[in-house]
DOGU-495608 format. One record per residue: x, y, z of N, C-alpha, C, O in turn. Coordinates in steps of 0.001 Angstrom, whole numbers, plus 500000, padded with zeros to 6 digits. Atoms other than C-alpha are relative to their C-alpha. Example, Ala and Ser with C-alpha at 12.3 -4.5 7.8 and 13.67 -1.06 7.14 Angstrom:
<sites>
500890498810500000512300495500507800500900501200500000501936501181500665
499180498810499940513670498940507140499230501090500730499739502198500899
</sites>
This chain:
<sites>
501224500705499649290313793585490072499957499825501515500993499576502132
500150500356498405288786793196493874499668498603500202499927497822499286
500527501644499442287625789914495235498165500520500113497427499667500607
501343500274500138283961791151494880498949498558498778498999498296497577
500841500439501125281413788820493485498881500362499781498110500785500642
501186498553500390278889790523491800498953498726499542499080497530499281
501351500831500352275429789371491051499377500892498549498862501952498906
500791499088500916273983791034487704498482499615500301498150498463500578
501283501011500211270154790872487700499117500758499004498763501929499139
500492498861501147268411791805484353498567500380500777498080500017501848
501090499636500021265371793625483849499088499073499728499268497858499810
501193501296500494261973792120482657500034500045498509500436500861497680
499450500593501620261985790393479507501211500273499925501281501187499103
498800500361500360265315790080479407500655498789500370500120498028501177
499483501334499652267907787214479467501503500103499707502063500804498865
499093499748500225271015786428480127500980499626499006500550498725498286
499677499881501328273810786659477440501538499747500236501912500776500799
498654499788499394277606785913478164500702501200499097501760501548499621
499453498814500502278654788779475954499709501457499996500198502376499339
500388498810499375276731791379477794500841501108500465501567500908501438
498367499749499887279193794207477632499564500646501907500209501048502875
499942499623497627277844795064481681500458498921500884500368499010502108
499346500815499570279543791954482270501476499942500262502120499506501216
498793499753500346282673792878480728500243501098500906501195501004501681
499440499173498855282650795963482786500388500221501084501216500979501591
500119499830498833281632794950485659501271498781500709501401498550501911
499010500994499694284598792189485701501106501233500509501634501079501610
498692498995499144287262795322486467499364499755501689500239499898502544
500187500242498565285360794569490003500225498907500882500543498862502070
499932501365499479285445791351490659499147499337498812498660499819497789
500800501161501283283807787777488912498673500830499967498490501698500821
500992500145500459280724788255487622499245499033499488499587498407498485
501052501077500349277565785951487551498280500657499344497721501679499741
501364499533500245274198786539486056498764499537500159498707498307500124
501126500568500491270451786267485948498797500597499465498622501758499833
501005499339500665267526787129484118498581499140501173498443497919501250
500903500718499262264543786341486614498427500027499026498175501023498348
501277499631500484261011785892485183499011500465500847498493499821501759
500601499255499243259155788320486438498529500069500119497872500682500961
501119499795500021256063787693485324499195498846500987498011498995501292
499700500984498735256197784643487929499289500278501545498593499563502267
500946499408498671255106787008490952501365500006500816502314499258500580
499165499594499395257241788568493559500734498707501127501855498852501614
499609500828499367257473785208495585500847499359499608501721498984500390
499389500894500542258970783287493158500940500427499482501659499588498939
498648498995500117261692786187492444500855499979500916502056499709500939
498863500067498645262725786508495699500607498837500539501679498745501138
499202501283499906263092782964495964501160499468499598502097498933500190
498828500154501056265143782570493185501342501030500665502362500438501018
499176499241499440267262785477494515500706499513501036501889499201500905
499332500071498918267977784803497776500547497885499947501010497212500868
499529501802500078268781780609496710501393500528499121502393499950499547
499590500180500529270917782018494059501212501332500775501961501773499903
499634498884498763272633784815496856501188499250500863502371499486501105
499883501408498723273109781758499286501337499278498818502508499147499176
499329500980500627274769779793496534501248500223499467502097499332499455
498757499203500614277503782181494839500674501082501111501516501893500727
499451499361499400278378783858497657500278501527499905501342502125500058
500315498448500890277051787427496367500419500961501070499869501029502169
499566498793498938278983790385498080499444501275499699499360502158500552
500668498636500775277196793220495285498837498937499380498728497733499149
500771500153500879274409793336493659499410501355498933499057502475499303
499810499109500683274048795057490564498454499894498643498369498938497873
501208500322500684270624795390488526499388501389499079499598502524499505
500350499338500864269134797280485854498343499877499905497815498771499792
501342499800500127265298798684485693499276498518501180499765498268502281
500359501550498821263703795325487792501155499812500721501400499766501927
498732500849499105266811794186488359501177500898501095502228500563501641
499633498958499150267591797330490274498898500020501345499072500342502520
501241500137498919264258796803492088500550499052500747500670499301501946
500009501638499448265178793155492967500995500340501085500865500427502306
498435499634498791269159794092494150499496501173500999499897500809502104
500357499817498665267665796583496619499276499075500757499955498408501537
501091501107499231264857794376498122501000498892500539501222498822501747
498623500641499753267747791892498141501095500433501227501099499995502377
499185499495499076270624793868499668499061500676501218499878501005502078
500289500042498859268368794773502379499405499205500936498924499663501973
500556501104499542267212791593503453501677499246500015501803498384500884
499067501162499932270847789894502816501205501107500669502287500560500882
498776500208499835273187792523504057500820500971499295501580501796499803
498989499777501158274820793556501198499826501314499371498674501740499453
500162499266500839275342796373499110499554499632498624499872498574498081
500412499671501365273492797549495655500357501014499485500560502140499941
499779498578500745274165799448493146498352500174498557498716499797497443
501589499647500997270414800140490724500121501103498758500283502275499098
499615499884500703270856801078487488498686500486498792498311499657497962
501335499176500238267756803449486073498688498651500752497820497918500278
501299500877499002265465801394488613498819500354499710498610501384499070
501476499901499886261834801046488863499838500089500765500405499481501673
499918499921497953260613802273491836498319499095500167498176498226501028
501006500728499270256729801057491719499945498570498782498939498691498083
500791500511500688256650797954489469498760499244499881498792498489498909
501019500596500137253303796557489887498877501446498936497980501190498133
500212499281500922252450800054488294500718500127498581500112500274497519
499395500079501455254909800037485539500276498322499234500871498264498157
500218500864500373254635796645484859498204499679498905497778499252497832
501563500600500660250882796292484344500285501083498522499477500792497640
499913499442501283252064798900481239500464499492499201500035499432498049
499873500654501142253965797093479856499743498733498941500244498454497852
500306500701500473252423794511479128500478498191500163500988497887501241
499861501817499868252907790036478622499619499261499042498839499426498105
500681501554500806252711786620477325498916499609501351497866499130500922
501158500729499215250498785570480451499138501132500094499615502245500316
501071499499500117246789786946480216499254499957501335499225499074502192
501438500181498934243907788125482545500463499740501574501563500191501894
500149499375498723243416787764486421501477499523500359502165500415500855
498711500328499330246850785620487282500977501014499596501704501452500488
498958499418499728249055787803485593500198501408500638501313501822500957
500554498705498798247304791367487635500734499358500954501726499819501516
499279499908498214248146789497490594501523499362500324502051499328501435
498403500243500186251645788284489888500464501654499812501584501963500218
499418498449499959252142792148489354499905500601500820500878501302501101
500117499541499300250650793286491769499942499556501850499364499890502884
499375500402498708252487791257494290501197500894499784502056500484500564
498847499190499488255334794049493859499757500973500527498904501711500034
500297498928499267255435796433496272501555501341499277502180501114498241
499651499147500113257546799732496240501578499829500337502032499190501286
498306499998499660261674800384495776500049499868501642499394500594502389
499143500122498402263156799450499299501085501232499825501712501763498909
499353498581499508264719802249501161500717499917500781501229500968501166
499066500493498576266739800518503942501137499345499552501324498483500412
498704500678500347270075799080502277500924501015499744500631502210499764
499086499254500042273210800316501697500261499844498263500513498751497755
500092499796500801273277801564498411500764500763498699501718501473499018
499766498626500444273954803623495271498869500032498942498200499001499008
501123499420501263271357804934492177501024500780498865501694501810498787
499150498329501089272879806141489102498886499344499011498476498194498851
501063500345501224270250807026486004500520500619498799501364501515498821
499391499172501095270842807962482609498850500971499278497963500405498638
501063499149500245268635811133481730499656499873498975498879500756498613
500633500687501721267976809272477982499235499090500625499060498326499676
500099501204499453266582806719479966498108500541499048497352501430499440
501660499881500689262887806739477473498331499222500789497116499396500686
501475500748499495260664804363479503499964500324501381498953500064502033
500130499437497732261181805622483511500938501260499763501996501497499180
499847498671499660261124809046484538501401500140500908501245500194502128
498706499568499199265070809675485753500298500920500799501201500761501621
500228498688499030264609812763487455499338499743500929499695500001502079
500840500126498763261883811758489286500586498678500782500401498544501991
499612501041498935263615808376490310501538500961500640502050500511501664
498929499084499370266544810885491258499495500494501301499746500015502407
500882499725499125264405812680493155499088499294501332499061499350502561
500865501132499075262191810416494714501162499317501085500788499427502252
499001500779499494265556808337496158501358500784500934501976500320501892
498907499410500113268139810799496416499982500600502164501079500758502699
500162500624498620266992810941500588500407498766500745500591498826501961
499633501296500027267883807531500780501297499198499653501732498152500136
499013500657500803270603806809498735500935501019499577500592502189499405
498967498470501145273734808934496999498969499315498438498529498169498342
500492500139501090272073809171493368501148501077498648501240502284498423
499171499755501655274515809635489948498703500341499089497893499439498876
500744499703501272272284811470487266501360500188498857502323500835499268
499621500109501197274066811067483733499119500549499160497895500541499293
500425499139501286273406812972480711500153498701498920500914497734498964
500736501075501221272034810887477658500050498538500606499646498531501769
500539501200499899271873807180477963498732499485499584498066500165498803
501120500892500495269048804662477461499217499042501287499694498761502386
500390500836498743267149802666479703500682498727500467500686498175501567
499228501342499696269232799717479208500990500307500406501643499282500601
498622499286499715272368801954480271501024499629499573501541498512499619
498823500195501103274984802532478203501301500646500704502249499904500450
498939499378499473277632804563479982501017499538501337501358500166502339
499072500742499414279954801681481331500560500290500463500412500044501660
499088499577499109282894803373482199499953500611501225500525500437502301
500669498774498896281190806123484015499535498555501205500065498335502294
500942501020499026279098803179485794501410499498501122501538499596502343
498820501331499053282320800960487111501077501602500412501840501023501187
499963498936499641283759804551487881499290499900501586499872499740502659
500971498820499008281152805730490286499672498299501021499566498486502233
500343501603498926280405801617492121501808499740500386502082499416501541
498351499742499001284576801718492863499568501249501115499451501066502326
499928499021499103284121804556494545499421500218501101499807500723502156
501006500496498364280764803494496659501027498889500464501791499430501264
499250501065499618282764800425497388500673500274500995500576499828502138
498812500012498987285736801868498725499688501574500685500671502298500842
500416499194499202283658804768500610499364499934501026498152500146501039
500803500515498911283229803736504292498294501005500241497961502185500130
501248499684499469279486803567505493499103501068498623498319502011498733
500462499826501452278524804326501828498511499542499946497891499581498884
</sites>
């Protein structure tokens, strides 16, 4: 184990779970803390939450899945820090308004469409899993892979399943200067 402390940050609609096995994995790195942000909230009140809850645990990674891959970049380049994004969303105010909500009509448009576009300025990594069913993996490969080193994986899911591989390939950004 390193002395990292890691930040998990779920996707949308999700919550956190202490038996999340990306918890369990991600402990071969260091502690692990979590959060599920509500996203449907609006980008102000995300980043708030983020950077209070950043400030407070003393977050050295950040590690996020679909949103929560969005968030930990936007994040690590405002705090600093490295991310690692985990089949990310690159525009959600577009893939959001698809999927849908519990809040209706004009507030929750513009709670969505206070997110702007994946951040491109942090120190990073991208790994996707080409099962990934709800975001195009290739194209977030693509799209990023200028920016960032990018891991494509064979099968997976959007929620990413291929743990080992994952805590694998974030040792290795870790301990790869200017990564």
């Amino acid at each position: 184990m390193t002395d990292h402390q890691i930040l998990y940050i779920h996707g949308f609609a999700s919550r956190v779970d202490a038996n999340h096995p990306k918890y369990a994995a991600l402990t071969k790195l260091g502690e692990v803390s979590a959060i599920a942000p509500d996203y449907e909230r609006g980008r102000p009140y995300v980043e708030q939450l983020i950077h209070q809850t950043i400030n407070t645990r003393g977050t050295t990674l950040l590690v996020g899945t679909s949103m929560g891959g969005w968030l930990a970049a936007r994040a690590a380049s405002q705090h600093g820090i490295p991310f690692v994004a985990l089949n990310p969303c690159l525009q959600p105010h577009i893939t959001l308004a698809q999927l849908g909500g519990s809040t209706a009509g004009q507030r929750r448009a513009r709670q969505i469409a206070s997110y702007d576009d994946f951040s491109l300025d942090a120190k990073g990594l991208v790994i996707v899993e080409l099962g990934d069913a709800l975001l195009d993996s290739r194209d977030t490969a693509q799209r990023l892979a200028d920016h960032y080193p990018v891991i494509m994986l064979e099968g997976g899911s959007h929620q990413f399943e291929q743990l080992d591989l994952m805590v694998s390939h974030v040792a290795t950004f870790l301990h790869t200067p200017n990564s």
